[in-house]
C-alpha positions in Angstrom: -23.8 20.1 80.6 -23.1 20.1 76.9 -26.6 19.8 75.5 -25.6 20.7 71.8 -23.4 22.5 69.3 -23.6 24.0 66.1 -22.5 23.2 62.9 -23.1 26.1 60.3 -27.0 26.9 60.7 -27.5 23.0 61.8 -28.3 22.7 65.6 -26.7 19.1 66.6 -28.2 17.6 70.0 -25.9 15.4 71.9 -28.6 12.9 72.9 -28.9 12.1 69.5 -25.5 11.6 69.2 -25.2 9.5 71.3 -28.0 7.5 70.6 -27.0 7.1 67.5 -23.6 5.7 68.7 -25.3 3.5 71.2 -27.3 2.3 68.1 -24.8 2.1 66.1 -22.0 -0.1 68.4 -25.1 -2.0 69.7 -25.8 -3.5 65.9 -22.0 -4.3 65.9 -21.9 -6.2 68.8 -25.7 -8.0 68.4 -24.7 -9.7 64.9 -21.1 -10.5 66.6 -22.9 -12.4 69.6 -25.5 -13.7 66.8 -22.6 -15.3 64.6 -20.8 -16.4 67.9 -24.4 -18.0 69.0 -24.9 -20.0 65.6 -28.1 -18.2 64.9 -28.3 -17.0 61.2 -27.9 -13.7 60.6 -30.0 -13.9 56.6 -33.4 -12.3 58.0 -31.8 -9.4 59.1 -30.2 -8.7 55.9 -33.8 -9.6 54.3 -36.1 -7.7 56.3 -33.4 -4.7 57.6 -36.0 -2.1 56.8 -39.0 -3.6 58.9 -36.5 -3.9 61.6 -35.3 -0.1 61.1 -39.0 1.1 61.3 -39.8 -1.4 64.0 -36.9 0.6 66.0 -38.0 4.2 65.0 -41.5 3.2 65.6 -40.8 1.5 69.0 -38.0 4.3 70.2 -40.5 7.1 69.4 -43.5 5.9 70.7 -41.8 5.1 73.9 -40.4 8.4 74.3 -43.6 9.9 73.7 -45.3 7.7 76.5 -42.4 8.7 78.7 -42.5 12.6 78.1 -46.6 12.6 77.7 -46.8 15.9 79.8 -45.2 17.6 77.0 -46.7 16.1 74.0 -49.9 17.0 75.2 -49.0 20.7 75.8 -48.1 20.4 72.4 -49.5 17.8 70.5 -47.7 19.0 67.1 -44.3 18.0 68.8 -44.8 14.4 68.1 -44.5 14.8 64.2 -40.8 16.9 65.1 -38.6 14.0 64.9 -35.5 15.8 65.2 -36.0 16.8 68.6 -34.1 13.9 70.2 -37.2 12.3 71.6 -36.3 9.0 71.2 -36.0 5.9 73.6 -33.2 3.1 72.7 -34.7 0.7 74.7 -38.4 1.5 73.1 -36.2 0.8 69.7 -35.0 -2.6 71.2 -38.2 -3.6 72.1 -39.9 -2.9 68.7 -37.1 -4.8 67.5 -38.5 -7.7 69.5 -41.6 -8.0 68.7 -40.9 -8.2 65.0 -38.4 -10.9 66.3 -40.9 -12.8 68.0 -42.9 -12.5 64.7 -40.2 -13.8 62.8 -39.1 -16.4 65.2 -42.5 -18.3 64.4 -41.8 -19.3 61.3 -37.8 -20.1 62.3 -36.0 -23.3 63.9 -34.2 -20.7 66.3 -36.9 -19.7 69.3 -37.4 -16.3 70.2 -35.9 -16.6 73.5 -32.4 -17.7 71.8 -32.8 -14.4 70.0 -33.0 -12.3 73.3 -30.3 -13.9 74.5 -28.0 -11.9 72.3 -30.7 -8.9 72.0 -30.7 -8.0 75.8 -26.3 -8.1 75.8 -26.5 -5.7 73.1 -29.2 -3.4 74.1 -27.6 -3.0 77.8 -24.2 -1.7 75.6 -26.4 0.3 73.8 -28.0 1.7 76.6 -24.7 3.2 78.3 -24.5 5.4 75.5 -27.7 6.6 75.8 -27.6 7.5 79.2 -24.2 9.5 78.9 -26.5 11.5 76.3 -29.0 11.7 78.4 -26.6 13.0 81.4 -25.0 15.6 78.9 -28.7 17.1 77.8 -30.0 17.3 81.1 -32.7 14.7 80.6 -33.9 12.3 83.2 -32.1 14.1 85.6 -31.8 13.0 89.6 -33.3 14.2 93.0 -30.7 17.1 94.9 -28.1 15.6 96.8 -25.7 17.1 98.9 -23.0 14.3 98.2 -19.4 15.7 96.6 -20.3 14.2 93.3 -23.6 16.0 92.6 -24.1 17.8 89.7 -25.6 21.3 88.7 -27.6 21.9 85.4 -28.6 25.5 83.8 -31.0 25.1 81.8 -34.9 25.5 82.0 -35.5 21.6 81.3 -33.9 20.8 84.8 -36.4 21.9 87.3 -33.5 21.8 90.3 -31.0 24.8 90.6 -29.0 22.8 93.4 -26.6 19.9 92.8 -28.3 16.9 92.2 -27.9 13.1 91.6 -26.2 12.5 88.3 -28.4 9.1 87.8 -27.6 8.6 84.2 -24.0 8.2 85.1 -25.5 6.0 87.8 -27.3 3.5 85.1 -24.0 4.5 82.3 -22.1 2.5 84.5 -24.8 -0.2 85.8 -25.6 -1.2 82.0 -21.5 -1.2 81.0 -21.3 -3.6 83.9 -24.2 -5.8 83.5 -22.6 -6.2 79.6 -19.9 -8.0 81.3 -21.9 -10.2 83.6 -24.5 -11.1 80.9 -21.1 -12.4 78.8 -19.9 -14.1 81.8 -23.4 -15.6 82.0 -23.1 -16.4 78.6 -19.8 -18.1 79.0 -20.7 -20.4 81.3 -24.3 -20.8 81.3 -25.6 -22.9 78.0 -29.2 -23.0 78.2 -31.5 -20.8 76.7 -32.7 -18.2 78.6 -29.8 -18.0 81.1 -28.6 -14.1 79.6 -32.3 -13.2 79.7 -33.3 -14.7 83.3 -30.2 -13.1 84.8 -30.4 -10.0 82.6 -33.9 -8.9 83.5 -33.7 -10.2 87.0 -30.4 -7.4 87.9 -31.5 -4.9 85.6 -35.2 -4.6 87.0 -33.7 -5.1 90.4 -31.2 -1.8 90.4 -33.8 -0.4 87.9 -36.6 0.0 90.7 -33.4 1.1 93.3 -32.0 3.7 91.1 -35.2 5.4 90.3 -36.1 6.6 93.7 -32.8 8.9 92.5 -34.5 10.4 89.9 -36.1 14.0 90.0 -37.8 14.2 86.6 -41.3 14.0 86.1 -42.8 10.0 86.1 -46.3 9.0 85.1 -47.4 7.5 88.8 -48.3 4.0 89.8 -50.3 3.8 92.9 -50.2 0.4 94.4 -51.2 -1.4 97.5 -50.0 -4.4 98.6 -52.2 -6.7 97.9 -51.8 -5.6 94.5 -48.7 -7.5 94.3 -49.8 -10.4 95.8 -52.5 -10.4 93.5 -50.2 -9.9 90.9 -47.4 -12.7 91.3 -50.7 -15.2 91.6 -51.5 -14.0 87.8 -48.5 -14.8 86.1 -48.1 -18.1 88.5 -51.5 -19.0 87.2 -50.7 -18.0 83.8 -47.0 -20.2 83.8 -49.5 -23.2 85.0 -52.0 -22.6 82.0 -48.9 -22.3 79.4 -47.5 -25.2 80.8 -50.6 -27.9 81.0 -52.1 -26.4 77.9 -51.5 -28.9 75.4 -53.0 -31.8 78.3 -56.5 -30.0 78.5 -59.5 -30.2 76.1 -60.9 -27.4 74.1 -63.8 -27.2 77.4 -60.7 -27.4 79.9 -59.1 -24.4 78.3 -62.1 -22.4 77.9 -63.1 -23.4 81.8 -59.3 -22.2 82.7 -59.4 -19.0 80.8 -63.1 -18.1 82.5 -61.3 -19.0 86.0 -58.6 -16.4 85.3 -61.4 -13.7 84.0 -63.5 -14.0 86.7 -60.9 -14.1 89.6 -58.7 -11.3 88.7 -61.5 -9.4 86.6 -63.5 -9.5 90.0 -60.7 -8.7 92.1 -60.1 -5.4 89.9 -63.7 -4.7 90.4 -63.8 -5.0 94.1 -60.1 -2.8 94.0 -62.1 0.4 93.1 -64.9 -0.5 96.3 -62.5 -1.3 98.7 -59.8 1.2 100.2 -56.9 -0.1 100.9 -53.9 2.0 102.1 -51.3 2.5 98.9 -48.1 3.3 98.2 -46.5 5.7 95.0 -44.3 3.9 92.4 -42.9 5.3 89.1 -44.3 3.8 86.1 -40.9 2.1 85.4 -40.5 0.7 88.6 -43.8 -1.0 88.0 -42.8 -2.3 84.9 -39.5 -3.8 86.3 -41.7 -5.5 88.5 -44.3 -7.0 85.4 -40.7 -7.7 83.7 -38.9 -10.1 85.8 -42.8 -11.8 86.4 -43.0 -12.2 82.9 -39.4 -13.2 82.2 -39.7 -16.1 85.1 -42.7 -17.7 84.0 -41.5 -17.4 80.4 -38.0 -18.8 80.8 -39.8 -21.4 83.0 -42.2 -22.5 80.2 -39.9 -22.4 77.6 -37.5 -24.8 79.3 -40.6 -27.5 79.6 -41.2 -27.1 76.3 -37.8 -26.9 75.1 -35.7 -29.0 77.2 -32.9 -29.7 74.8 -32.1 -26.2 74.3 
C-alpha cells in the first residue's frame, strides 16, 4: 500500500493522483474518439466550465452517496474536498447529463455522444482503480489464493490477505477499452459502443462485487422484483416507441396504466412476504443499467434508423 507522500508540509494522496491522471488521459482520448467520430468538438470549448463543475459536482456527490456511513459520522467532511472523496465515474455521469442537455438543441443525438463518452470513461476508470488499490479503498473479501494482498491501515477492516479487486476491475476496464474500439471498428450504428459497453461492464460489474469486502449500502430483493422490474422498462420501451401514434387521452390512459400497476404492486410488496435475497447497491444498479440501456438503444434505433 502506498496511500500518500509528502511534499514539504503538503500531504499528497495517491487516489487523487491518480484520479487526476485517469481524468486527465480520459479528456485526451474522449476529444480524439470525438474528432475521429465527426462530432464537433466547439461546445466543449464553449461551455468547458459547466462541464468541469458538472464533473466535480457529479464525482463528489457520488462519492458521498457511496461513503454515506462516514459522512454522516461527520457531516462537516463533505465540505473537505481535498480528502480524495471523489468518484470518476460520478464525474462521467454529470458530464452526461449536461450532454444530454446539450444534445437537444444539437444535430448530433445524445447517444452518439456516449458512444465516445463510455470508451473514455472505462480508460479513465483503470486509473482510478489502481488509486484506489494503492489507498486501500474499496478493498476485497480475504482470500487465501497466492495473489492476495495485505493492507495496514485502520481504513481496511481485514488484517488477512484479501482480494485485490481494484486490480481485478484495473484490468477489466483496460480490456473492455479495447473491445469497445473493436466494437467501434466494426460496428457503425449508434449505440453499438454503448449496448456492448454497458451490457460487459454491468455483467462482470455484478460478478466482481461479490469480491468486495468494504462496506455497501444493501439492496434487498426478491424475485419477483425482477420480474416485475424487466416488465417496467418493457412497458416503458413500448410507450417511447408508440408515443407519437397515441392521442393526448391515449397517453394520459398509458401513463395511469403504468401508475397503477407498478404503484400497486409496490404497495402490495410491503403486505406480502416474500423470501429475499442481499445485493450491493451497485449490483442493483448494473442491473437498472443494462435495462435502461436496451430499451434506450432499442428506441433510439426506431427513431433514428439512419444513424
Amino acid at each position: 500500500m502506498f496511500e500518500a507522500f509528502m511534499i514539504g508540509p503538503f500531504m499528497i494522496w495517491m487516489r487523487v493522483v491518480f484520479l487526476l491522471l485517469g481524468v486527465w488521459l480520459g479528456t485526451e482520448f474522449f476529444l480524439r474518439l470525438t474528432a475521429s467520430a465527426n462530432l464537433s468538438i466547439q461546445n466543449f470549448k464553449d461551455n468547458s466550465l459547466r462541464y468541469l463543475i458538472a464533473f466535480i459536482v457529479g464525482a463528489r456527490l457520488i462519492a458521498i452517496v457511496s461513503e454515506y456511513r462516514i459522512y454522516l459520522r461527520d457531516p462537516l467532511r463533505i465540505f473537505i474536498f481535498w480528502d480524495g472523496g471523489f468518484s470518476f465515474l460520478g464525474g462521467a455521469m454529470g458530464i452526461a447529463v449536461v450532454l444530454y442537455i446539450a444534445t437537444r438543441t444539437q444535430r448530433a443525438t445524445f447517444l452518439q455522444w456516449l458512444d465516445v463518452l463510455l470508451p473514455a470513461t472505462t480508460f479513465g476508470l483503470v486509473f482510478d482503480w489502481i488509486g484506489k488499490y494503492l489507498s486501500g479503498h474499496s478493498y476485497g473479501k480475504p482470500t487465501d489464493l497466492i495473489w492476495g494482498v495485505s493492507y495496514d491501515t485502520i481504513g481496511v477492516r481485514y488484517t488477512v490477505p484479501i482480494h485485490p479487486v481494484q486490480i481485478y476491475y484495473a484490468l477489466f476496464f483496460l480490456i473492455l477499452t479495447f473491445f469497445l474500439l473493436i466494437v467501434r471498428k466494426y460496428h457503425k450504428r449508434a449505440g453499438s459502443e454503448t449496448l456492448a459497453g454497458i451490457l460487459v461492464a454491468s455483467g462482470f460489474t455484478f460478478i466482481f462485487e461479490y469480491f468486495r469486502g468494504d462496506f455497501s449500502i444493501p439492496v434487498f430483493a426478491t424475485q419477483l422484483d425482477f420480474v416485475v422490474l424487466i416488465a417496467l422498462f418493457i412497458s416503458l420501451g413500448i410507450f417511447a416507441a408508440v408515443e407519437l401514434k397515441l392521442s393526448r387521452i391515449g397517453l394520459i390512459s398509458y401513463e395511469i396504466c403504468l401508475l397503477a400497476i407498478f404503484g400497486g404492486y409496490l404497495i402490495l410488496r410491503s403486505v406480502v412476504t416474500l423470501p429475499t435475497f442481499e445485493l450491493r447497491f451497485s449490483q442493483f444498479l448494473a442491473i437498472l443499467a443494462v435495462l435502461a440501456t436496451v430499451v434506450y438503444v432499442l428506441v433510439h434505433r426506431r427513431k433514428y434508423p439512419h444513424l
